[in-house]
CHARMM-style PDB file with segment names, atoms N, HN, CA, C and O in Angstrom:
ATOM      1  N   UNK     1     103.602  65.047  77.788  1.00  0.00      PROA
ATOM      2  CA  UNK     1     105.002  65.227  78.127  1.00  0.00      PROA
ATOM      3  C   UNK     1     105.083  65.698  79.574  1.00  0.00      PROA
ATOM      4  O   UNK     1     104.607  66.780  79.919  1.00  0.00      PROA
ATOM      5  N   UNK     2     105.656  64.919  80.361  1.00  0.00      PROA
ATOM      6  HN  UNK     2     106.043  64.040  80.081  1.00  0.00      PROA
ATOM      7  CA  UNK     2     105.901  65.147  81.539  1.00  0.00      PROA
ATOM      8  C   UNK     2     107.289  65.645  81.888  1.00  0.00      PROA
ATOM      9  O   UNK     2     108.248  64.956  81.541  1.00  0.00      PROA
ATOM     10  N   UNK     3     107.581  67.340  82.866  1.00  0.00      PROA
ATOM     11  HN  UNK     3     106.802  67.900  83.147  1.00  0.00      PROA
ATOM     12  CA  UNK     3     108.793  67.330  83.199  1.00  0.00      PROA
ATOM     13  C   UNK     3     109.408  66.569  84.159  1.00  0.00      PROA
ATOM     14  O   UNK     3     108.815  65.996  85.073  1.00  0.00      PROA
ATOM     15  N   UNK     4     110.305  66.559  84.011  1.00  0.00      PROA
ATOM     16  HN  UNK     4     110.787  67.024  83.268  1.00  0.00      PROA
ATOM     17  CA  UNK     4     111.230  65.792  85.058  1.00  0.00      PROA
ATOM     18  C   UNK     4     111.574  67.216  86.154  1.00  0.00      PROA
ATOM     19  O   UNK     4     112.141  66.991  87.223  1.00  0.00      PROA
ATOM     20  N   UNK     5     111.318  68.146  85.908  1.00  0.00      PROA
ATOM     21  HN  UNK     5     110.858  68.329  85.039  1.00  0.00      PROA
ATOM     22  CA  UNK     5     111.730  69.582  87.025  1.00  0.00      PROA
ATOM     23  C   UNK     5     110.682  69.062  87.720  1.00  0.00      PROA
ATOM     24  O   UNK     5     109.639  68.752  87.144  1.00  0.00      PROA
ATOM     25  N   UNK     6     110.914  68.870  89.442  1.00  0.00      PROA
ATOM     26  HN  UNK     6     111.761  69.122  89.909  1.00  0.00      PROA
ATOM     27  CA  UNK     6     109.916  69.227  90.244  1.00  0.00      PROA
ATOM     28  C   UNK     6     110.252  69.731  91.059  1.00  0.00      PROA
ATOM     29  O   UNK     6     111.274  69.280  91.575  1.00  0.00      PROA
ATOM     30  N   UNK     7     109.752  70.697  91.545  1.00  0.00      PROA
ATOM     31  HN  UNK     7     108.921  71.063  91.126  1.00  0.00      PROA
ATOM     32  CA  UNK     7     109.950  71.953  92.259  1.00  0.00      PROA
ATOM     33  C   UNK     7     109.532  71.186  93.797  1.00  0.00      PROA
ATOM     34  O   UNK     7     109.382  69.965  93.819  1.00  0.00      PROA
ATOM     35  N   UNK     8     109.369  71.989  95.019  1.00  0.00      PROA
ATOM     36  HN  UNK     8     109.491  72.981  95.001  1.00  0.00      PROA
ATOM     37  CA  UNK     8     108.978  71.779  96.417  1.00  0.00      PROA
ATOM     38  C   UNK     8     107.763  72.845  96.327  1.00  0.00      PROA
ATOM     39  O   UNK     8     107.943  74.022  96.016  1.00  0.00      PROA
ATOM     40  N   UNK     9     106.301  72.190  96.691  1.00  0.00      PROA
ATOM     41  HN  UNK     9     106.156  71.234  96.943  1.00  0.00      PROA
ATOM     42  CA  UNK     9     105.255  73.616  96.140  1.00  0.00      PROA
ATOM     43  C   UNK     9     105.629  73.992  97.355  1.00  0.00      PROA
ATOM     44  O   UNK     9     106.266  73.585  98.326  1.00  0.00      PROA
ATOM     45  N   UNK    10     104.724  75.354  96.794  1.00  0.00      PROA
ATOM     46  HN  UNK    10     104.207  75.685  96.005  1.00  0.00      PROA
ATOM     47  CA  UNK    10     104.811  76.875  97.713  1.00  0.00      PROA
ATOM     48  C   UNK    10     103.227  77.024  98.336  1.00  0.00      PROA
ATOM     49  O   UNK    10     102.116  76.895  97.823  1.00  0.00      PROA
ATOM     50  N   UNK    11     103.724  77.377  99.765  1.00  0.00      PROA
ATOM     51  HN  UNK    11     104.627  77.481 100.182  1.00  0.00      PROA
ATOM     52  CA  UNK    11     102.564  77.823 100.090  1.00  0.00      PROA
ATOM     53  C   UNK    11     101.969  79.141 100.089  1.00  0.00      PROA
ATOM     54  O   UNK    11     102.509  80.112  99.560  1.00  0.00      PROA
ATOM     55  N   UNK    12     100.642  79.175 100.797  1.00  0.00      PROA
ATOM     56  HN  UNK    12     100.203  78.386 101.227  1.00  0.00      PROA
ATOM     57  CA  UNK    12     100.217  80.132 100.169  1.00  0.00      PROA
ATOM     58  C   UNK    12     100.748  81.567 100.866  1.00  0.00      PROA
ATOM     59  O   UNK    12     100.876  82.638 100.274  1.00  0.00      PROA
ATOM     60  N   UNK    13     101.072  81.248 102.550  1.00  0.00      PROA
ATOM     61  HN  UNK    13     100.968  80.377 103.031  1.00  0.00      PROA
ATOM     62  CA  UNK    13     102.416  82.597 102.790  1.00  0.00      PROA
ATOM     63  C   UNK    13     103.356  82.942 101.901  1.00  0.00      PROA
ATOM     64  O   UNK    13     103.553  84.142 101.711  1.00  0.00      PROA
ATOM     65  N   UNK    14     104.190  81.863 101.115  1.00  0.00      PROA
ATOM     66  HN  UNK    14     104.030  80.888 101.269  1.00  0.00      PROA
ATOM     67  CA  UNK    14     105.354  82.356 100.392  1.00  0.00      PROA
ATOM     68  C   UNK    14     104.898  83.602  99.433  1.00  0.00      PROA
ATOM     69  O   UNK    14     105.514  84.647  99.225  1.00  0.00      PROA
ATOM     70  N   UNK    15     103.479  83.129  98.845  1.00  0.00      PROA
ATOM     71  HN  UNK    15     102.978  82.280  99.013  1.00  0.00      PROA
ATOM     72  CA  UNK    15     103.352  84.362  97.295  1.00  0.00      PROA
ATOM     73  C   UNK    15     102.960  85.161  98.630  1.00  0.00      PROA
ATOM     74  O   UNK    15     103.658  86.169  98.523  1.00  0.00      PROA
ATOM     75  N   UNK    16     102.225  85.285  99.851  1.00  0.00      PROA
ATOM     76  HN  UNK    16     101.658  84.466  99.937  1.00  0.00      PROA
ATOM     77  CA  UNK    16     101.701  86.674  99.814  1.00  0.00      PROA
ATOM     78  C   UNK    16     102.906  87.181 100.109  1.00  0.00      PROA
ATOM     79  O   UNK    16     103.014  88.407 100.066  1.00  0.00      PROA
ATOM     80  N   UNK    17     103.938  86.465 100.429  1.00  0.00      PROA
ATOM     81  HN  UNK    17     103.850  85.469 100.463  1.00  0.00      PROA
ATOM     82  CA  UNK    17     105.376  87.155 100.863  1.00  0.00      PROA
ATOM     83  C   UNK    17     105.726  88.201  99.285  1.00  0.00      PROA
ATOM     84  O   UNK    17     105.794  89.417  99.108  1.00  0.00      PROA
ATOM     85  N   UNK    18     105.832  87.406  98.671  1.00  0.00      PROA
ATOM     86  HN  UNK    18     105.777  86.418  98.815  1.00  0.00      PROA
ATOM     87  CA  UNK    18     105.862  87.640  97.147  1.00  0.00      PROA
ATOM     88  C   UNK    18     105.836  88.862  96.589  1.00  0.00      PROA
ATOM     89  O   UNK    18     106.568  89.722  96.100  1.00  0.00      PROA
ATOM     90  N   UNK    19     104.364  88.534  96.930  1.00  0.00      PROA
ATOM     91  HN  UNK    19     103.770  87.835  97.328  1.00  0.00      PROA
ATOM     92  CA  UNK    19     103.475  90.224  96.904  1.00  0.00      PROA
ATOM     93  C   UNK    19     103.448  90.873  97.350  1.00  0.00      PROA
ATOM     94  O   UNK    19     103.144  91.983  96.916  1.00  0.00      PROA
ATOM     95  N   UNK    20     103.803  90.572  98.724  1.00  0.00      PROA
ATOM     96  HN  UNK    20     104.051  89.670  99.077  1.00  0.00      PROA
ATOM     97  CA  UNK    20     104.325  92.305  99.649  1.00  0.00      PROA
ATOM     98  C   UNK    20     105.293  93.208  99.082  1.00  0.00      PROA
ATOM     99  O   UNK    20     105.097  94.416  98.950  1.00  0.00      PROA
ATOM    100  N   UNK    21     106.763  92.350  98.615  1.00  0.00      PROA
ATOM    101  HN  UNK    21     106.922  91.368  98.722  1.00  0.00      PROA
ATOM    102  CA  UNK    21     107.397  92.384  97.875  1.00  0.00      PROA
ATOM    103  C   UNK    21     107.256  93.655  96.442  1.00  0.00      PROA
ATOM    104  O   UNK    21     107.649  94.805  96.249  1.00  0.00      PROA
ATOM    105  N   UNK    22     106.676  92.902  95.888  1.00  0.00      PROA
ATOM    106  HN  UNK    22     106.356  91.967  96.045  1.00  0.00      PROA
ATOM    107  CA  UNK    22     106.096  93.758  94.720  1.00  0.00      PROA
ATOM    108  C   UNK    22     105.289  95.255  95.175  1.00  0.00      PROA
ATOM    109  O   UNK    22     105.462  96.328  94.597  1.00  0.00      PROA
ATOM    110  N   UNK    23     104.538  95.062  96.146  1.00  0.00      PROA
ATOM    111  HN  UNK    23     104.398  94.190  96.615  1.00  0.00      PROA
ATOM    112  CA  UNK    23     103.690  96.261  96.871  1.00  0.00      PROA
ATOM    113  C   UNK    23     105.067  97.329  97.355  1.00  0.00      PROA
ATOM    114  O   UNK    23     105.353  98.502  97.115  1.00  0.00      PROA
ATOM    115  N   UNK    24     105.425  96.706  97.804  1.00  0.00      PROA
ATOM    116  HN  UNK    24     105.192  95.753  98.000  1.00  0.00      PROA
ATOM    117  CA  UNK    24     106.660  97.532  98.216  1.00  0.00      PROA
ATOM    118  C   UNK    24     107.750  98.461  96.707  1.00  0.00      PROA
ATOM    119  O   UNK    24     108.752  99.139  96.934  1.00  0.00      PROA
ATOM    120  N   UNK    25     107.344  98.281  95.736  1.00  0.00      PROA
ATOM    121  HN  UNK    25     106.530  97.729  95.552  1.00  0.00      PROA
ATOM    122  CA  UNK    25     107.870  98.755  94.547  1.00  0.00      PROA
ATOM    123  C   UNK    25     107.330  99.795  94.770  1.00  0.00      PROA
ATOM    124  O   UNK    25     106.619  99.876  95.772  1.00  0.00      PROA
ATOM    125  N   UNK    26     107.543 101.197  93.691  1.00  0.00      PROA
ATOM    126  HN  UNK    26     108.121 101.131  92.877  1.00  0.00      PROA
ATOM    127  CA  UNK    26     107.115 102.509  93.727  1.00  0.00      PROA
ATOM    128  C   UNK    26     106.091 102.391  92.485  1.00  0.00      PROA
ATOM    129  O   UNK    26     104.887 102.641  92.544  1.00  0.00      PROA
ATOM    130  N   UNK    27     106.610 102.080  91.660  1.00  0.00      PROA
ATOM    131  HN  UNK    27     107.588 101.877  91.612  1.00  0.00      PROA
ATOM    132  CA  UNK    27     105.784 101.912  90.071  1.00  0.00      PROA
ATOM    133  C   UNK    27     104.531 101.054  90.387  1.00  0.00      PROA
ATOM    134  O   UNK    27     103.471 101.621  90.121  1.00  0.00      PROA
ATOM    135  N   UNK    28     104.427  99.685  90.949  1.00  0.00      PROA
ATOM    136  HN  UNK    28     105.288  99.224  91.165  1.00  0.00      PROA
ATOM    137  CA  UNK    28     103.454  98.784  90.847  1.00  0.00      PROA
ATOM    138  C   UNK    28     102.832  99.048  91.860  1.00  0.00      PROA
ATOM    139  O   UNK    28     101.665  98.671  91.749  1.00  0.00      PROA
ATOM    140  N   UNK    29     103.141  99.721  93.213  1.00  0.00      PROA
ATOM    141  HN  UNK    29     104.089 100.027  93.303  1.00  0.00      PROA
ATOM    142  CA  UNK    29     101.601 100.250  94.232  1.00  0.00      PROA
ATOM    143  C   UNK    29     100.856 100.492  94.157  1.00  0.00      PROA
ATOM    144  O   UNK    29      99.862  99.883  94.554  1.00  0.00      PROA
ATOM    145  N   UNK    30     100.884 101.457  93.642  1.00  0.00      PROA
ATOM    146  HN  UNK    30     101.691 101.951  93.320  1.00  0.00      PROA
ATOM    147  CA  UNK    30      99.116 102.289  92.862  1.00  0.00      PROA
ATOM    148  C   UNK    30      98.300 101.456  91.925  1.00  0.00      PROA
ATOM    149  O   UNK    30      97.091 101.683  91.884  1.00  0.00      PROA
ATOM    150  N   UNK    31      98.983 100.202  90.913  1.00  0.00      PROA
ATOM    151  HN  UNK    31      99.966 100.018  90.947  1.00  0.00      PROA
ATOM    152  CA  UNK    31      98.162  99.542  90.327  1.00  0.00      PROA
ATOM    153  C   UNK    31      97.947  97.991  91.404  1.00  0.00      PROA
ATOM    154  O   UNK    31      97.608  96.985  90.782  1.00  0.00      PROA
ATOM    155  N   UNK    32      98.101  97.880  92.609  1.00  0.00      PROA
ATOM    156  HN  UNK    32      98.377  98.698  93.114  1.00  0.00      PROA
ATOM    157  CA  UNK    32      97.634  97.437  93.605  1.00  0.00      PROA
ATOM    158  C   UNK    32      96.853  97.516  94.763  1.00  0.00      PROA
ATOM    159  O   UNK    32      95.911  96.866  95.216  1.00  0.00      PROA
ATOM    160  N   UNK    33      97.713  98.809  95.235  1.00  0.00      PROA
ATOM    161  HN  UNK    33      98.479  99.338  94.867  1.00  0.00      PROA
ATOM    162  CA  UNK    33      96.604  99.246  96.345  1.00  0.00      PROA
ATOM    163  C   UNK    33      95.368  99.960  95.730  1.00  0.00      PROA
ATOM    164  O   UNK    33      94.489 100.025  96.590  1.00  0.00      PROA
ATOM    165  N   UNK    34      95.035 100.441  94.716  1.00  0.00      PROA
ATOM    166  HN  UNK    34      95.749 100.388  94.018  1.00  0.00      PROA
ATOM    167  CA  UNK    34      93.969 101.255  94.496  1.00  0.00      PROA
ATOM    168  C   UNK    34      93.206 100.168  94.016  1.00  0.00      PROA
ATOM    169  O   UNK    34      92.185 100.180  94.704  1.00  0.00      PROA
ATOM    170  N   UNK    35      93.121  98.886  92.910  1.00  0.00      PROA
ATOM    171  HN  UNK    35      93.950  98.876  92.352  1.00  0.00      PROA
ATOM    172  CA  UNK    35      92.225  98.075  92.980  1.00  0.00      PROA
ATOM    173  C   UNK    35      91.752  97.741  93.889  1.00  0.00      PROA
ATOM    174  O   UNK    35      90.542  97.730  94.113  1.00  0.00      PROA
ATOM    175  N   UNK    36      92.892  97.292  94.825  1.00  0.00      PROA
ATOM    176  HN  UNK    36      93.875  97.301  94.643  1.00  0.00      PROA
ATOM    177  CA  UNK    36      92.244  96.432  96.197  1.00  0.00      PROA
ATOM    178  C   UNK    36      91.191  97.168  97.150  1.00  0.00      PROA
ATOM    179  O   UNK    36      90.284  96.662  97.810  1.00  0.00      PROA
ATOM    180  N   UNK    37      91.503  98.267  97.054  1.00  0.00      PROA
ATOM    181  HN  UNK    37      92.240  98.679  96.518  1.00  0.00      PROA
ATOM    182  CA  UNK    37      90.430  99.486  97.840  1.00  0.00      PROA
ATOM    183  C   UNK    37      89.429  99.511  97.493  1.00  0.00      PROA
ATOM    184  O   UNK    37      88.515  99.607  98.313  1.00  0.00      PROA
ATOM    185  N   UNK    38      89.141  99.424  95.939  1.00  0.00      PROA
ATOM    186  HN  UNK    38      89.883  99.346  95.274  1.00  0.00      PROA
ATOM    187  CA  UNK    38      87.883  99.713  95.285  1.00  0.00      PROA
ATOM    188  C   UNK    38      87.148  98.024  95.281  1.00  0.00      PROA
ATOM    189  O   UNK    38      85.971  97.783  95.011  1.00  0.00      PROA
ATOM    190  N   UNK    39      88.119  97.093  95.623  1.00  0.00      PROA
ATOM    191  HN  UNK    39      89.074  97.289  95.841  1.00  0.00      PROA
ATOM    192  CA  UNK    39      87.296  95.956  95.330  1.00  0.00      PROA
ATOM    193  C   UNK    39      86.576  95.586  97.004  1.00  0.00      PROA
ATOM    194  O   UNK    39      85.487  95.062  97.235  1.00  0.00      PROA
ATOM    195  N   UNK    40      87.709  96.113  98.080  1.00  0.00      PROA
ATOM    196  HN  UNK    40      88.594  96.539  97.893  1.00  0.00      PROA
ATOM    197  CA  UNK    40      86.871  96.333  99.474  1.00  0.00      PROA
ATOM    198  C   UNK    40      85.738  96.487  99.791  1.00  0.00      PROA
ATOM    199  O   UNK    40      84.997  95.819 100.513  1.00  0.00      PROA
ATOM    200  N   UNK    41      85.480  98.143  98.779  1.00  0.00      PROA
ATOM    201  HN  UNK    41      86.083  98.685  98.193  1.00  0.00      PROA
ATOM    202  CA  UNK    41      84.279  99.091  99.564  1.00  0.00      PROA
ATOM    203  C   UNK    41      83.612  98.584  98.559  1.00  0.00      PROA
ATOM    204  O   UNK    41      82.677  99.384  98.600  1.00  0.00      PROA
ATOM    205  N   UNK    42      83.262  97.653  97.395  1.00  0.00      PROA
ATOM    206  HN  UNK    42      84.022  97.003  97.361  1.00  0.00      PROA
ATOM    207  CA  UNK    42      82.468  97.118  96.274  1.00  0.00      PROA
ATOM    208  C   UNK    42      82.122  95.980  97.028  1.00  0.00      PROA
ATOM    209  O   UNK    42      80.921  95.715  96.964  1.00  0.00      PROA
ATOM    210  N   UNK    43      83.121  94.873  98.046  1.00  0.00      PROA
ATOM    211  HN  UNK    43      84.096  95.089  98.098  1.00  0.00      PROA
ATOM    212  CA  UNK    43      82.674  94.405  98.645  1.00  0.00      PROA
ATOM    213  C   UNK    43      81.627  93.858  99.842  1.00  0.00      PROA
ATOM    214  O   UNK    43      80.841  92.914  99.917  1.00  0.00      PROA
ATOM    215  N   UNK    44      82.086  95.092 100.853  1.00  0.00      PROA
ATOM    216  HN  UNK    44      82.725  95.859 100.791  1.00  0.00      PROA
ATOM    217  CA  UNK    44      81.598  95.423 101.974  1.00  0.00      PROA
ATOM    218  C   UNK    44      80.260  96.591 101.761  1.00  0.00      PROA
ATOM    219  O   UNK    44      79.509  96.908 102.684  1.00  0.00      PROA
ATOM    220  N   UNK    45      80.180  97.033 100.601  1.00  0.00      PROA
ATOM    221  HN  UNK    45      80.790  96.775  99.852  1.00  0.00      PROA
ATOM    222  CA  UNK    45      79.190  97.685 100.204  1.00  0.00      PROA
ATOM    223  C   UNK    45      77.804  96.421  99.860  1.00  0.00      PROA
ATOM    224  O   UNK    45      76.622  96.714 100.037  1.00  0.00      PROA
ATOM    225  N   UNK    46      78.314  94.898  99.303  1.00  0.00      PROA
ATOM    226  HN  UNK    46      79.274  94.661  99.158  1.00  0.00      PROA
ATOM    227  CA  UNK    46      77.777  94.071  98.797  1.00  0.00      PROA
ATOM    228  C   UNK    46      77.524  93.311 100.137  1.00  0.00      PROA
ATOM    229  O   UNK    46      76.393  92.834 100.043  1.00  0.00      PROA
ATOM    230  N   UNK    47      77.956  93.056 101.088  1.00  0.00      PROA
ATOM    231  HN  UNK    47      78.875  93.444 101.165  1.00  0.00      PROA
ATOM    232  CA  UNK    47      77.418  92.173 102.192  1.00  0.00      PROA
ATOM    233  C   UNK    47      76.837  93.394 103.114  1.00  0.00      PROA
ATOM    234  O   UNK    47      76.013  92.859 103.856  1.00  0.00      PROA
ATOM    235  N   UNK    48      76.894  94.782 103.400  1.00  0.00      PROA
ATOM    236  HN  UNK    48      77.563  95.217 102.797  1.00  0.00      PROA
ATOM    237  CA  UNK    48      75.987  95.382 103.982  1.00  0.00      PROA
ATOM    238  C   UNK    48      74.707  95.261 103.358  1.00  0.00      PROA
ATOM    239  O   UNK    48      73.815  94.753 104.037  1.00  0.00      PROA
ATOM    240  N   UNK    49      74.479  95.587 102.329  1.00  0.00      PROA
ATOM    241  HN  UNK    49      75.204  95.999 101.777  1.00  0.00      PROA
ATOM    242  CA  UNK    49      73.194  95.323 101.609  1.00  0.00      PROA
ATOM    243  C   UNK    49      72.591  93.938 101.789  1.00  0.00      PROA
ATOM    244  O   UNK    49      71.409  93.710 102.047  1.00  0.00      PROA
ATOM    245  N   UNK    50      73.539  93.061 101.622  1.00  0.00      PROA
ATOM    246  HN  UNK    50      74.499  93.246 101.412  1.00  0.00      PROA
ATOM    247  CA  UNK    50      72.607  91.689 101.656  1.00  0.00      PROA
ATOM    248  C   UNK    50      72.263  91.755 103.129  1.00  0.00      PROA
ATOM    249  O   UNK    50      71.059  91.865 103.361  1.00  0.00      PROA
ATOM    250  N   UNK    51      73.256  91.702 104.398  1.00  0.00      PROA
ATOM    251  HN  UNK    51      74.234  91.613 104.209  1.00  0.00      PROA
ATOM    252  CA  UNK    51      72.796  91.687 105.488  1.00  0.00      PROA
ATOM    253  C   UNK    51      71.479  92.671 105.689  1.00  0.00      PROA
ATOM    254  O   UNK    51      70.615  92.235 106.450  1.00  0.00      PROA
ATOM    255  N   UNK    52      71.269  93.856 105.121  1.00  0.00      PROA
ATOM    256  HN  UNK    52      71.971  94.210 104.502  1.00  0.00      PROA
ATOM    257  CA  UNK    52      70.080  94.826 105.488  1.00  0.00      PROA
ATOM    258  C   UNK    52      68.965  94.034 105.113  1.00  0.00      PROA
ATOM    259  O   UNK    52      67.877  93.935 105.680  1.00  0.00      PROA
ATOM    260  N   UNK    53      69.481  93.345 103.825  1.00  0.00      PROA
ATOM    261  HN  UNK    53      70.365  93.425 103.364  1.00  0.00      PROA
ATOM    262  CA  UNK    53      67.548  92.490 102.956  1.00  0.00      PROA
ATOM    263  C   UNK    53      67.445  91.329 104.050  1.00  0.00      PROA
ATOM    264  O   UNK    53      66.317  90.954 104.370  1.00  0.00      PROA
ATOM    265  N   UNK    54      68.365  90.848 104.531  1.00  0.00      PROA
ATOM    266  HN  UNK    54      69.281  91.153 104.272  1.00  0.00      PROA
ATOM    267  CA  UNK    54      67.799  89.550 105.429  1.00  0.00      PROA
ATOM    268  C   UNK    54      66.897  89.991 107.095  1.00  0.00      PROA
ATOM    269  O   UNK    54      66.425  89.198 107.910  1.00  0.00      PROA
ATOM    270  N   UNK    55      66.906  90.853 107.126  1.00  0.00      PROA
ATOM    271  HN  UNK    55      67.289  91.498 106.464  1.00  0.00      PROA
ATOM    272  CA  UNK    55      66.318  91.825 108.575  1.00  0.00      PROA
ATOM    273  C   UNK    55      64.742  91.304 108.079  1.00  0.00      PROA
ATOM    274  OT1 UNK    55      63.748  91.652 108.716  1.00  0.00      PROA
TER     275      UNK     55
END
């Protein structure tokens, strides 16, 4: 079943627009910015290490 709704897609500025949006709420910040922090320093914790083993 195919719809007949077709939308104009979105790029990928519009959602981060989106999501600023939402960041900007009081309730949903903290379950945003604090993942994103922890997934950073989990990150950058993960390419310092690899960069140290390739030396």
């Amino acid at each position: 079943m195919v719809s007949s709704f077709t939308s104009a897609p979105r790029s990928g500025f519009y959602y981060f627009a989106q999501g600023w949006k939402l960041v900007s709420q009081p309730g949903i910040r903290r379950f945003v910015i604090l993942p994103l922090l922890v997934n950073i320093l989990l990150m950058g914790g993960a390419f310092w290490w690899l960069f140290t083993q390739l030396d």
